[in-house]
N, C-alpha and C positions, 0 to 999 in steps of 0.2 A: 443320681440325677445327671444328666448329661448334657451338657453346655451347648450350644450354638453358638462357632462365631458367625460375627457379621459379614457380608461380603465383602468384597475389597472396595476400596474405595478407588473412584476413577472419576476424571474431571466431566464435567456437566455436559459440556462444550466437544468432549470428543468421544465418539463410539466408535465401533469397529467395525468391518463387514462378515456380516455373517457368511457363508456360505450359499449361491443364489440368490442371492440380497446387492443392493447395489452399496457402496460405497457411500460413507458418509462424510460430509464437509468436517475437520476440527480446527483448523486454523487458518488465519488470513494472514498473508503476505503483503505487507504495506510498504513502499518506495515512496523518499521524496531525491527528486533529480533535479538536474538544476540544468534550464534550459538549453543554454548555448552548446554545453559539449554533451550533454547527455550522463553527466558524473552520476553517481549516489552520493545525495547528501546524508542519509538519517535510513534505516532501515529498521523492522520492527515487525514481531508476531503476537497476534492476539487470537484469543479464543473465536471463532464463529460467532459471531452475533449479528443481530439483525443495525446494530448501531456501530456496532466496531471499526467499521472505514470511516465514519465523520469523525469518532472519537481519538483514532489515530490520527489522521490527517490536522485537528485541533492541538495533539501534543505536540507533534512532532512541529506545527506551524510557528510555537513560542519560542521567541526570541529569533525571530528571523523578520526580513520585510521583505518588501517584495510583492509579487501576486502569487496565486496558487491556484492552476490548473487541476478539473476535474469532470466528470462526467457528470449525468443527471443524477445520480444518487447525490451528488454531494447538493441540488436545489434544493435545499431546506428553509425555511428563513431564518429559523433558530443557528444553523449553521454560516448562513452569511452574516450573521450579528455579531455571531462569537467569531471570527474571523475578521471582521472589522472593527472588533473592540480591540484583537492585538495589533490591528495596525497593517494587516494582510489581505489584499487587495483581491476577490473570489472571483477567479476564471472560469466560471463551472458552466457546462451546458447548460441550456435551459431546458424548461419544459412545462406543460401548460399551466399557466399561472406563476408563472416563474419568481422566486427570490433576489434575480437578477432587473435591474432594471437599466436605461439608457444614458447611468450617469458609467459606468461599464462597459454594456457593450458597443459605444460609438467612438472608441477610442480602436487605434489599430491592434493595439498589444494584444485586444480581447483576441481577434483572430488568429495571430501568432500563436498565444498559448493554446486556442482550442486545434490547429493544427499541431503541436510538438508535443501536445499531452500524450498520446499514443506514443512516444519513444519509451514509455515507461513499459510497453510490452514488448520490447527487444531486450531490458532488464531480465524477465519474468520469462520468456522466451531462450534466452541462453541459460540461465539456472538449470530449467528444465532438460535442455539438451545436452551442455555442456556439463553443467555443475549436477548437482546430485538434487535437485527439488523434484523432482518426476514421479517420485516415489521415496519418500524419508523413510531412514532406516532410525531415527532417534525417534525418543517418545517424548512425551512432555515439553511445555508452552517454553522452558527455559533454554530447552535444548535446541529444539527446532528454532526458537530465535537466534540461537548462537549461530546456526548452522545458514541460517539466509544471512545472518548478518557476513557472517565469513564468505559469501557466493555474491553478496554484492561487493564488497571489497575487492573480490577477486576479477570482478565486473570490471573494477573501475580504474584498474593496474591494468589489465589487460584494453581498455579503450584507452587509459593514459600513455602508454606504449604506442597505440595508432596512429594519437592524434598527434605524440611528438615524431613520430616516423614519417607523418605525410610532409612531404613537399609543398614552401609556404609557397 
């Protein structure tokens, strides 16, 4: 009798490209920056999923204060709940029907952070150019977070350099 092994096993979350196929999404790159100098506070890789940016942005929010800037993905309501239960104040775009309401947006900060949120993609922007996220040469969820985590760190040495170089 002749045995059959299994195939290999491979995470859920990440396929490969086939050959004339397009490329497929496996993992999200998650930045929390902190407004003034544009630092990396917290960095982190999760599987693709269609909930993976609120549920990152929720871990990474604990134990911090403050407000937390974000795009329309992040109008949930469930998401602005959980986010003002830790005590963290939701900058998030709106959108129609929005989870935001005018005890929020009538405050000036709301504007500030919806302009400075977008620094988060000169992060995401030099990785790719500078650092190696353009195309990952490591496999697996554990790897690839080590490997943004070390590109944001590298981020943030190299803009800590800048900002102590410029002329006060």
């Amino acid at each position: 009798m002749r045995r059959i092994s299994p195939p290999p096993i491979r995470s859920a979350a990440c396929t490969r490209r086939r050959r004339g196929h397009e490329a497929k999404l496996c993992y999200l790159g998650h930045l929390l920056i902190e407004s003034r100098n544009g630092l990396v506070v917290a960095a982190q890789v999760t599987p693709a999923t269609g909930t993976a940016e609120r549920e990152a942005a929720l871990a990474m929010a604990r134990g911090r204060h403050g407000s937390l800037g974000g795009d329309k993905n992040y109008d949930t309501r469930d998401f602005v709940h959980k986010l003002r239960q830790l005590g963290v104040t939701p900058h998030v775009a709106q959108k129609q029907g929005s989870a935001i309401d005018g005890r929020t947006t009538r405050h000036s900060g709301y504007a500030v952070s919806q302009r400075l949120r977008k620094r988060i993609e000169e992060v995401f922007g030099w990785g790719k150019t500078v650092g190696p996220l353009r195309q990952v040469k490591v496999r697996g969820t554990a790897k690839v977070d080590w490997l943004t985590v070390f590109v944001a760190a590298a981020y943030t040495l190299v803009r800590l350099r800048n900002i102590l170089a410029a002329p006060t």
